[in-house]
C-alpha positions as CSV (number, residue, x, y, z in Angstrom):
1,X,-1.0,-7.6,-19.6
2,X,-4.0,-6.5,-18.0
3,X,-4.6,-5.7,-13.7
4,X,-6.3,-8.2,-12.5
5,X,-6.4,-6.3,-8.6
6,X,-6.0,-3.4,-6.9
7,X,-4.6,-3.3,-3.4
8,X,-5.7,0.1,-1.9
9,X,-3.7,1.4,1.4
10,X,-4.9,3.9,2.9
11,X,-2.9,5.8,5.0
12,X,-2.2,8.8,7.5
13,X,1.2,9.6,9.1
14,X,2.7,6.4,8.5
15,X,6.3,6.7,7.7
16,X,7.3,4.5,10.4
17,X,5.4,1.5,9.2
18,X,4.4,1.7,5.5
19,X,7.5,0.8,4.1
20,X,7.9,-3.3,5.5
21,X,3.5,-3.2,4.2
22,X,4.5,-2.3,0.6
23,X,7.7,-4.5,0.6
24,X,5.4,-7.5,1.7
25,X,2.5,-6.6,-0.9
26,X,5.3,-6.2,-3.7
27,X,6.9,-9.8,-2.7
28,X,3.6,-11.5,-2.6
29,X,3.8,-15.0,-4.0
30,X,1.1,-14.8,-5.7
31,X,-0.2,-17.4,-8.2
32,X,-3.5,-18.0,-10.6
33,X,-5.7,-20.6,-9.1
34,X,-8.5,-22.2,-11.2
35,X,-10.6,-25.6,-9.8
36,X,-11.9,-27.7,-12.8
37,X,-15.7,-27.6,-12.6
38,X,-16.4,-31.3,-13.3
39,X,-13.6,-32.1,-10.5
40,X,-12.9,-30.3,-7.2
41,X,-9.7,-32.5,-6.9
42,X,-8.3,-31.1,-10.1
43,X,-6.6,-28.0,-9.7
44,X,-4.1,-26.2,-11.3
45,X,-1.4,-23.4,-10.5
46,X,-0.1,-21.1,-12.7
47,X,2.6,-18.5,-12.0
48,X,1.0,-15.1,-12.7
49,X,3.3,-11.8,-13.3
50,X,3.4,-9.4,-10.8
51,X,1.9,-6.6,-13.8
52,X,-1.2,-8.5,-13.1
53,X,-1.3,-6.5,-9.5
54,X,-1.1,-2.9,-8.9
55,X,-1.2,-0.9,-5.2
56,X,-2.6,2.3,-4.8
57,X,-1.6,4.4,-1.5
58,X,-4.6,7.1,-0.5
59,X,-2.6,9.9,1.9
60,X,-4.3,11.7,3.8
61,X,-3.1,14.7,4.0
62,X,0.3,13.2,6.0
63,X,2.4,15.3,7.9
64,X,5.2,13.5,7.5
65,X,6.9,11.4,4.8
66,X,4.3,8.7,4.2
67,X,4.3,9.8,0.6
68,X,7.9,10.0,-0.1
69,X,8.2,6.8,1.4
70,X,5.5,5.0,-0.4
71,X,6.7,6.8,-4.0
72,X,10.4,5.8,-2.7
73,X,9.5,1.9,-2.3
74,X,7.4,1.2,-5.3
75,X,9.2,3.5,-7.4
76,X,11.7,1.0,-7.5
77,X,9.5,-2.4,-7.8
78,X,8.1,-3.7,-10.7
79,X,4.7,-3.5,-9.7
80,X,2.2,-0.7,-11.2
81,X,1.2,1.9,-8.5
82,X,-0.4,5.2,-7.7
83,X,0.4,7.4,-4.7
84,X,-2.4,9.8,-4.0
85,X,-2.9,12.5,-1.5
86,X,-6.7,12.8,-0.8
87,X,-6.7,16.9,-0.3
88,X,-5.7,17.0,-4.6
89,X,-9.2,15.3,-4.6
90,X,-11.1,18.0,-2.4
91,X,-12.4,16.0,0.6
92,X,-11.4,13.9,3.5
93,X,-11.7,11.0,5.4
94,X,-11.5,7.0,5.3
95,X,-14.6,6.5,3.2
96,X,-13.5,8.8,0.6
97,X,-10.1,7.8,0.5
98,X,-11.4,3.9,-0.2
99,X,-13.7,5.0,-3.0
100,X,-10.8,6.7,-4.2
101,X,-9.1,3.3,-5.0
102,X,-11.9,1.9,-6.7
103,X,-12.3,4.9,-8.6
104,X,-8.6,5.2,-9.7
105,X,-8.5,2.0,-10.2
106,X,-7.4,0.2,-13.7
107,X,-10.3,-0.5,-16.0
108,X,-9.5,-4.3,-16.2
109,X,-9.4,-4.9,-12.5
110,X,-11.5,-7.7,-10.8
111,X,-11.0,-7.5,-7.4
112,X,-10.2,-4.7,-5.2
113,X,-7.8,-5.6,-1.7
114,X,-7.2,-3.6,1.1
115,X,-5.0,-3.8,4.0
116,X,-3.5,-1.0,6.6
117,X,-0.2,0.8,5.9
118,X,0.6,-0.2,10.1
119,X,0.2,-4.0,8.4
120,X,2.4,-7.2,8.1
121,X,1.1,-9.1,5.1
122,X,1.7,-13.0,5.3
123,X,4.3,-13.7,1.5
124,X,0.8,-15.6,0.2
125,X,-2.0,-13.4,2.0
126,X,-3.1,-11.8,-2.1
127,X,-3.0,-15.7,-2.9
128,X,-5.4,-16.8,-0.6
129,X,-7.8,-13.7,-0.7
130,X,-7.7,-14.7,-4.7
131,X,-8.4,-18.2,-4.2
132,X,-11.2,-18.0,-2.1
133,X,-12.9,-14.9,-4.0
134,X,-12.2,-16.7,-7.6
135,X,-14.1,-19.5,-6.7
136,X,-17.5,-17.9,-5.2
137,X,-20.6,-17.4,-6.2
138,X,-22.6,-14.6,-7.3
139,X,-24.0,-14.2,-4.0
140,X,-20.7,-13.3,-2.9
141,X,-19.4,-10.1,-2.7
142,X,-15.9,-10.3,-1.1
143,X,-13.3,-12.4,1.2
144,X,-11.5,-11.1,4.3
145,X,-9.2,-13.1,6.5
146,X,-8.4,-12.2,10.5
147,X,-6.3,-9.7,12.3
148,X,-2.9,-11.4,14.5
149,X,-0.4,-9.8,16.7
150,X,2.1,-8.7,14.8
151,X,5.4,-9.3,16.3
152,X,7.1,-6.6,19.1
153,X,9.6,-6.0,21.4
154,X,7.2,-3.3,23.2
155,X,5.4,-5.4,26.5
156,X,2.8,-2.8,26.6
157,X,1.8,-2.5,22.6
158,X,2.2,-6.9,23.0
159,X,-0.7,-6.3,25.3
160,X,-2.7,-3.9,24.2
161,X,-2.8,-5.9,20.6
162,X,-3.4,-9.1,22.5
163,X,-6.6,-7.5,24.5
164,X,-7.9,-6.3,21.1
165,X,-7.7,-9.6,19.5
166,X,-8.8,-11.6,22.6
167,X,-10.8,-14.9,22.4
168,X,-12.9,-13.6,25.8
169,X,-12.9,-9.9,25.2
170,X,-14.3,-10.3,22.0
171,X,-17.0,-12.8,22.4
172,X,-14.8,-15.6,20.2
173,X,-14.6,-13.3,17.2
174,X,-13.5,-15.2,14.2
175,X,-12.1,-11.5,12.8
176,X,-9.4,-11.9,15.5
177,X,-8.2,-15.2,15.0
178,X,-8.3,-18.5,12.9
179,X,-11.6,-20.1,13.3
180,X,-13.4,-23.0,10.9
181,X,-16.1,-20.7,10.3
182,X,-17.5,-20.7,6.2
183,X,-18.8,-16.9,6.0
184,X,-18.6,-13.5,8.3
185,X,-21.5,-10.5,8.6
186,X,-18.6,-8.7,8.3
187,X,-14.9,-8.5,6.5
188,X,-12.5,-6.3,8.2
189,X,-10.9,-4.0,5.5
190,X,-7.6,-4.4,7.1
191,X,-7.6,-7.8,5.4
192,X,-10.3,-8.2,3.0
193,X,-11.0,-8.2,-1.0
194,X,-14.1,-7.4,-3.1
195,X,-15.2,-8.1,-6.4
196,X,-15.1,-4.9,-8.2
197,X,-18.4,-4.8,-10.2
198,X,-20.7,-5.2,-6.9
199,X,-18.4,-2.4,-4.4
200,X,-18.5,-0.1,-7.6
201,X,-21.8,0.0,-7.2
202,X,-22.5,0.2,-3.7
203,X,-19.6,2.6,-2.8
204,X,-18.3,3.6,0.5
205,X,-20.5,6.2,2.3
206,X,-18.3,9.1,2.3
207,X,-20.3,11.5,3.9
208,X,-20.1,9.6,7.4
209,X,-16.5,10.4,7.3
210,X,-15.0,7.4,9.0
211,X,-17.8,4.8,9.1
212,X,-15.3,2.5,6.8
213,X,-16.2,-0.8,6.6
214,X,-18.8,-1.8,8.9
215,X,-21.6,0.4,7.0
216,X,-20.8,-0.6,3.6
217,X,-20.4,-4.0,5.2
218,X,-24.2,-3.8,6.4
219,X,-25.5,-2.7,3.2
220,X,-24.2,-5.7,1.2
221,X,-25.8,-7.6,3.7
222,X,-28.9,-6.1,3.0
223,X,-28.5,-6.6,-0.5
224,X,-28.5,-10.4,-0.1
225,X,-24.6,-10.9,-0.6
226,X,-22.0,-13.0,1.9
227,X,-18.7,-12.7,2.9
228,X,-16.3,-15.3,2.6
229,X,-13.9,-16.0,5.9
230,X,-10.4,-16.7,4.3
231,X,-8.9,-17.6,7.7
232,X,-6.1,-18.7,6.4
233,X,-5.3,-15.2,4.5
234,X,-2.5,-13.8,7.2
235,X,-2.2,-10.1,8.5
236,X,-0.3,-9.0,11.8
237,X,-1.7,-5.5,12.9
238,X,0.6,-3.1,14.5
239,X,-1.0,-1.3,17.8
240,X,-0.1,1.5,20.0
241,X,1.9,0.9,23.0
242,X,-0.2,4.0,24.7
243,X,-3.3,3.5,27.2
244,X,-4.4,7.2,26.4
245,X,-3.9,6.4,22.3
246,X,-6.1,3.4,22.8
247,X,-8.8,5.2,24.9
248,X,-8.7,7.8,21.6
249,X,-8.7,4.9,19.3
250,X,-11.8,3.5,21.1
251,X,-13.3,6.7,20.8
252,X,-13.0,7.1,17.5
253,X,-14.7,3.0,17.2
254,X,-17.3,4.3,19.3
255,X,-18.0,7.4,16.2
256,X,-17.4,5.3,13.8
257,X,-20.3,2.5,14.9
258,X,-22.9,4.8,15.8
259,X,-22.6,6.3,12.7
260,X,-23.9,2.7,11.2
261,X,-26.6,2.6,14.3
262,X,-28.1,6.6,13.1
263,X,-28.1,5.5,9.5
264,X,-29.6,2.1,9.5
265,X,-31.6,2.4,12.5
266,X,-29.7,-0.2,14.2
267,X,-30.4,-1.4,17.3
268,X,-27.5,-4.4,18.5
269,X,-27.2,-4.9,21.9
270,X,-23.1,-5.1,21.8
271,X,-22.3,-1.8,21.1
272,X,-24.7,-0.6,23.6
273,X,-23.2,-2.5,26.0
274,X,-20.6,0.4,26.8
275,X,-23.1,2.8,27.2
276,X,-24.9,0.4,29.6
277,X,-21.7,0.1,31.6
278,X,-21.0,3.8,31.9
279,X,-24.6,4.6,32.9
280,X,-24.4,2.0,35.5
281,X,-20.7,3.7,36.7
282,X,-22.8,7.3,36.8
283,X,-25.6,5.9,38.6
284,X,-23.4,3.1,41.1
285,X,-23.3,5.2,44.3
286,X,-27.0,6.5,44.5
287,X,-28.2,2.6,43.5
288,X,-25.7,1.6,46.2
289,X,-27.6,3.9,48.7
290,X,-30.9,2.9,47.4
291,X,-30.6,-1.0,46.9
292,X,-27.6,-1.6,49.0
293,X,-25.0,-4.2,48.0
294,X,-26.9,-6.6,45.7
295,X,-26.5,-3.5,43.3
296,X,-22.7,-4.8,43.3
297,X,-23.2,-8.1,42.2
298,X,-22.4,-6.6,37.9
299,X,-19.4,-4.6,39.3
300,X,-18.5,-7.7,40.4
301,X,-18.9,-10.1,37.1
302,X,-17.1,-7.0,35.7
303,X,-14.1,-7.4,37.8
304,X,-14.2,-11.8,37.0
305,X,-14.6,-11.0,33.4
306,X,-11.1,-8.5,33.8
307,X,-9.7,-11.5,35.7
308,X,-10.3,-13.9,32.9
309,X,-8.8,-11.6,30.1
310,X,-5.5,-11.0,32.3
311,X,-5.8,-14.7,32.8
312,X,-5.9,-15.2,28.8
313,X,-3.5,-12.5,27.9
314,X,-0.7,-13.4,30.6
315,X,-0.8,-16.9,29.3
316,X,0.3,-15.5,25.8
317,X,2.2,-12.7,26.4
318,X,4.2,-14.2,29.4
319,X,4.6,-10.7,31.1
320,X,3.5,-8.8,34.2
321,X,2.7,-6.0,31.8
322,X,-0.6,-8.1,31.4
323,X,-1.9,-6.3,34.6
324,X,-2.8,-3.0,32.7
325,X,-5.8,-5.3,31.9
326,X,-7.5,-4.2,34.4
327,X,-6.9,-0.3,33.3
328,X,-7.6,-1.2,29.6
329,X,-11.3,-3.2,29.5
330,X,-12.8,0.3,31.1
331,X,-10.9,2.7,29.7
332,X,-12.0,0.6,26.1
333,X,-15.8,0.6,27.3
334,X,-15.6,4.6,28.6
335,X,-14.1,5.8,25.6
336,X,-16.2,3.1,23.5
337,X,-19.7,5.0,25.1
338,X,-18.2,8.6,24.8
339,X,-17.7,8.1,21.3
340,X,-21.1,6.9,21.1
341,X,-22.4,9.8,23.1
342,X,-20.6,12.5,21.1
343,X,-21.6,10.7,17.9
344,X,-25.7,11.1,18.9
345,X,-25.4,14.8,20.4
346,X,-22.8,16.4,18.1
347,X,-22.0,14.4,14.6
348,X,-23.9,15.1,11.3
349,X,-23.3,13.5,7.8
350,X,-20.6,16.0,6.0
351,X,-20.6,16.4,2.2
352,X,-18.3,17.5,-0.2
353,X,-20.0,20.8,-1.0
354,X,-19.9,21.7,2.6
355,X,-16.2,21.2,2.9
């Protein structure tokens, strides 16, 4: 039988957590789901075999037993799989390591998934992402569903993953939570699928390193194609339990959108927003001289926007641990602008020649 899709993992020093994101991809329940044309109330479900699916891991360059573990798991499933280790390909980076699954994927596939190896797939999430994508139109190029807490015992990773996928701190983002919303600008490739024959084409931008999914993303847009919000398509992201991991992590979001901004000549005011707030930290004292305390009053709105996250995330996480809120939202906006910062002084495309 022939692979209908390809879910692509790709992955970086994830022993710890790759193992329970295979097991859930290789127990998907996943059926065929076709509507009738001539009647949306007739629809039929048909068990398809798991040989219909296969899972590609991309390593980068681990140093520790990420591949092991991933050739350990699927080794013994009967699902059709790859491990890979990007170096054997000579380059680097997320980008690569994406077009590497659609590259290495099977010559009948469709549709190509992805998810992170820190992930907690839902039993029907492959389903879902399948349904929805099966059913589009040509104008649509793929499906991605949102990002949930994924269960913890750690109070300070419960938080930290709760302030990422905040209703207030993000502005009511339907990529953190369920929302009756029909398309996105945007599919997170944590939890996303595209059709094959239109991301073949328009490829991940390699040479940007990390840029991921928000560039590719942008060009597709650009191209006249829509994504499809599967909300009901379930992953549970892991996160670090460590403010100075997050600050990195931000850092690294901060590269990673400017990047986009440089390419596209992109001006959106959110991103910038950071590097508004950090100017205005810089310049707070000689304004204060100069204006006197009126030049308080965004320091202030600052401090009642902190005060309605902690009052969001303290209501959900039931712990005190919900005070590093008011740590978190600048360290997330500092690191956010020094990424940004670094990215427009110091960071030029890199090509495979040059490596």
């Amino acid at each position: 039988m022939s692979i209908l899709i390809t879910v692509g993992i790709v992955a970086k020093n994830e022993e710890k957590y790759i193992g329970e994101t295979l097991r859930g991809i290789i127990n998907q329940s996943f059926r065929k789901y076709d509507v009738f044309s001539n009647s949306q109330k007739s629809k039929i479900f048909e068990d398809i075999d798991t040989s219909l699916i296969e899972i590609i891991v991309v390593d980068g360059n681990s140093s520790d037993r990420t591949r092991e573990v991933a050739e350990n798991i699927l080794s013994t499933s009967n699902v059709n799989y790859k491990v890979l280790n990007e170096k054997d390909f000579g380059f680097y980076g997320l980008c690569f390591s994406r077009n590497l699954v659609i590259d290495n994927s099977s010559e009948t596939t469709k549709y190509i998934a992805y998810t992170d190896a820190d992930c907690i797939v839902d039993k029907n999430w492959l389903k879902i992402l399948y349904q929805h994508i099966e059913k589009s139109g040509d104008d649509v190029a793929g499906a991605g569903g949102p990002r949930l807490v994924a269960p913890t015992k750690d109070k300070k990773e419960l938080v930290i993953n709760n302030f990422l996928t905040s209703n207030i701190a993000s502005g009511g983002n339907p990529a953190f939570s369920k929302r009756n919303v029909a398309y996105l600008d945007s599919i997170p490739n944590y939890n996303s699928i595209y059709k094959k024959d239109i991301i073949s084409r328009f490829r991940y931008d390699d040479s940007l390193i990390i840029s991921d999914d928000n560039e590719l993303n942008l060009r597709l847009k650009k191209a006249g194609y829509n994504f499809i919000y599967a909300g009901d398509a379930e992953v549970y992201h892991r996160e670090t339990n460590s403010i100075v991991e997050f600050g990195k992590n931000m850092r690294n979001y901060g590269i990673n959108i400017t990047n986009t901004i440089k390419k596209h000549r992109l001006f959106k005011i959110k991103p910038f927003i950071s590097l508004i707030f950090v100017l205005y930290l810089i310049f707070l004292i000689p304004l204060y001289l100069t204006a006197g305390w009126i030049i308080l009053i965004p320091f202030i709105l600052y401090f009642l926007f902190a005060v309605m996250i902690f009052a969001e995330i303290i209501c959900k996480t039931k712990t005190i641990y919900s005070l590093i809120i008011f740590v978190l939202l600048p360290v997330q906006h500092i690191s956010y602008a020094y990424g940004m910062i670094y990215n427009f002084l110091f960071v030029r495309p890199v090509h495979r020649n040059s490596n």
